[in-house]
C-alpha positions in Angstrom: 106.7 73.3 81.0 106.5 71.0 84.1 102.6 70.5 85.8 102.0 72.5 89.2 102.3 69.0 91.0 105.8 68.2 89.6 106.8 72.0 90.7 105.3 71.6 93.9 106.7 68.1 94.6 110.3 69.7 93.7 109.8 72.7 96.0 108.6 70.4 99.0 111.5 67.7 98.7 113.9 71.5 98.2 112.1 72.5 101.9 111.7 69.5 104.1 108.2 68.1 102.9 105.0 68.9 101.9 104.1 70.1 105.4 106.7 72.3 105.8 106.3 73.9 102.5 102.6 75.1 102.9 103.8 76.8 106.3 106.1 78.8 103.6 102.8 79.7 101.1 101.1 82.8 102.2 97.5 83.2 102.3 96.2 86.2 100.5 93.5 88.2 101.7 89.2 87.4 100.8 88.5 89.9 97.7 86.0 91.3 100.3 88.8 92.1 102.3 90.5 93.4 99.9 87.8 95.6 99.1 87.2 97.4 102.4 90.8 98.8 102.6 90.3 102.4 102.8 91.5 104.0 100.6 93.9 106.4 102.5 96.1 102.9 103.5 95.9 102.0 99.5 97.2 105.7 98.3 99.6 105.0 101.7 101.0 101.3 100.5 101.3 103.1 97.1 103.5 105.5 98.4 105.6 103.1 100.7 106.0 101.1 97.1 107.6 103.7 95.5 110.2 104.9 97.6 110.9 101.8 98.6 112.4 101.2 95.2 115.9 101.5 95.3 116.3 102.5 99.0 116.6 99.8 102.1 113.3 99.0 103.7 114.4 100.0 107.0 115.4 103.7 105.2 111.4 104.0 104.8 110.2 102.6 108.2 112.5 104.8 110.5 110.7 107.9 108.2 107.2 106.3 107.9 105.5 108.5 111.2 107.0 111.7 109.7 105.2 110.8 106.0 102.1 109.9 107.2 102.3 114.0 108.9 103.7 115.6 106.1 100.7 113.8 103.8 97.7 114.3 106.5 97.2 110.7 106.9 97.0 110.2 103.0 93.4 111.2 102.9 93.2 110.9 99.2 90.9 113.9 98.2 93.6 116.5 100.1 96.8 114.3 98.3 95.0 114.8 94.9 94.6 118.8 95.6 98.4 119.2 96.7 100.2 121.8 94.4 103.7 122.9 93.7 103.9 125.0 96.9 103.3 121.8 98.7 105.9 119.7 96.9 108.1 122.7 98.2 107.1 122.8 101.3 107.6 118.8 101.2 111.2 119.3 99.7 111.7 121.5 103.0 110.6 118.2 105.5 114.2 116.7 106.9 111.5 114.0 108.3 111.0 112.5 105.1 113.0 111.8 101.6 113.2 114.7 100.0 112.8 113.3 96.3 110.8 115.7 94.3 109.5 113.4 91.4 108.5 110.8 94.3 106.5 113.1 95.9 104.8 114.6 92.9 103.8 110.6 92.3 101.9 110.5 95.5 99.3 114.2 94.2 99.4 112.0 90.9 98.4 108.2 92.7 95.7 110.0 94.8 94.7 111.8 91.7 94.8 108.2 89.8 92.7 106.9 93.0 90.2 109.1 92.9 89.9 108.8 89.0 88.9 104.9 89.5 86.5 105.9 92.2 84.5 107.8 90.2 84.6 105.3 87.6 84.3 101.9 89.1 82.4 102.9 92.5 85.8 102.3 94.1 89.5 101.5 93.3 89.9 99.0 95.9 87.3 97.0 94.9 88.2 97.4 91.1 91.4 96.1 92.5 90.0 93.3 94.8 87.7 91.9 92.2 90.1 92.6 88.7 90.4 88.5 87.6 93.3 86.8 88.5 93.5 85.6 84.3 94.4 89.2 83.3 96.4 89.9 86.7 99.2 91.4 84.0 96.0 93.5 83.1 96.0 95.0 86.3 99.4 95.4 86.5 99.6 97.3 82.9 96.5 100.0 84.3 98.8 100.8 87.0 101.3 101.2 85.0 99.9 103.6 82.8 97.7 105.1 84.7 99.6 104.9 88.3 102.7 107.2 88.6 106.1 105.2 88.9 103.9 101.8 89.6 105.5 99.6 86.7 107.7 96.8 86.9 107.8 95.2 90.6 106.5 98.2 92.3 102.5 97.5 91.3 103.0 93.7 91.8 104.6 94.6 95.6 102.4 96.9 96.4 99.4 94.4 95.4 101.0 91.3 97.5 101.7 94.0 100.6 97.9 94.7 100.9 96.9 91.1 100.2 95.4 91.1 97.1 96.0 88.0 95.6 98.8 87.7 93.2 102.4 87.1 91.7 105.8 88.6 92.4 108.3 88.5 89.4 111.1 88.2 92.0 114.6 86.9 90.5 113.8 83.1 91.9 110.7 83.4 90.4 111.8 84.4 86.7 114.3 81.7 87.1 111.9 79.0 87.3 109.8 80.6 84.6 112.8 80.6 82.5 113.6 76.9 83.7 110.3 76.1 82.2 111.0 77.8 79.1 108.0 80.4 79.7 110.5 83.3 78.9 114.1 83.5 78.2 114.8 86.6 80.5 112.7 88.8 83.0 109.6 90.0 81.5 109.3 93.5 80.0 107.2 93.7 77.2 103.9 92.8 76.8 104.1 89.4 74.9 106.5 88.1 77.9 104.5 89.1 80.5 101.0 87.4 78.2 103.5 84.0 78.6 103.8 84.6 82.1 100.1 85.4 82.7 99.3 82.2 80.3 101.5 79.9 82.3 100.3 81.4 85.4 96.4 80.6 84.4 97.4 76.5 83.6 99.3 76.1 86.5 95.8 77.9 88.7 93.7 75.5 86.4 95.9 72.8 87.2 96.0 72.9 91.1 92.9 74.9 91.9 95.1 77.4 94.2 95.9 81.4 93.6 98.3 83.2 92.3 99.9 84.1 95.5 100.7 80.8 96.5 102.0 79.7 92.6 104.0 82.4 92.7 105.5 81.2 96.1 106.0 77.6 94.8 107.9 78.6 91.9 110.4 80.5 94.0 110.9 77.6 96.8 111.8 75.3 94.0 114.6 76.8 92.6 118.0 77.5 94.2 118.5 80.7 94.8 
């Protein structure tokens, strides 16, 4: 497995120099910052994430007024008391996607919000301060405990409200396959520990985040 710098110095001389890669990196978001999302725009990011998946991006924008109706602004503590008469009256809504185990997933996130609230104080800030060494921690509680937040959805979803992390996009996996990390995209739990360990000597390494790793990786490998 090659050193941050010799990844970096690959991705730089693949982008035009050193300068014009870090204009590339994004910069993630303070965990305070992180923290003081409400929650309504986390169970609202949550929601974008998962019916995203498998539809174009532009699908979910032209719709996005007509959800943010049809789930009151998604103030959590009404999302997590929505019953069945709401998913029907939801099914009913030409404005939005009319995907019944989808919508269910939003009562269940806000539900899965909520649950963390009561636990940790709050879920965004279980989220902002959750070590970047066991990000594949994090990712696995959503997983389990979210509603259809595995694979890339939780990891998206994390990166779109700034909270510091990686992306196991196709360039990336290629480059951790490059480096022998894995031999395919991660599923199963001992992959994704090798990605999390290679991930935590590359941030020992350089001193920088995940985020920006993650960016690295993908610059310096053709797509």
């Amino acid at each position: 497995m090659r050193t941050f710098d010799e990844l970096y110095r690959i991705a730089a001389d693949r982008k035009g120099g050193a300068a014009a890669l870090e204009t590339m990196i994004p910069t993630p978001l303070s965990p305070e910052a992180v923290a003081a999302i409400p929650s309504d725009r986390w169970l609202a990011e949550v929601t974008r994430g998962v019916f995203q998946t498998g539809l174009n991006r532009q699908v979910i924008e032209a719709k996005w007024p007509a959800f943010e109706a049809a789930f009151d602004g998604f103030d959590v503590a009404r999302c997590a008391m929505m019953h069945d008469e709401d998913v029907d009256r939801l099914l009913a809504d030409p404005g939005i996607i009319r995907h019944g185990p989808k919508l269910r997933s939003v009562i269940e996130n806000a539900q899965f919000l909520r649950a963390l609230d009561a636990e940790h104080g709050s879920a965004a800030r279980l989220f902002a301060t959750w070590p970047n060494t066991d990000f594949a921690g994090l990712l696995e509680l959503m997983k389990t405990r979210g509603a259809r937040l595995g694979g890339a959805t939780g990891q998206r979803v994390l990166r779109a409200l700034g909270r510091d992390g990686y992306v196991l996009a196709k360039d990336v996996v290629a480059r951790l396959v490059a480096e022998g990390v894995i031999d395919r995209a991660p599923t199963g739990k001992g992959a994704l520990a090798a990605v999390q360990d290679a991930f935590n000597a590359w941030m020992a390494q350089s001193g920088r985040g995940l985020t920006a790793i993650s960016r690295v990786l993908a610059l310096s490998i053709d797509a």
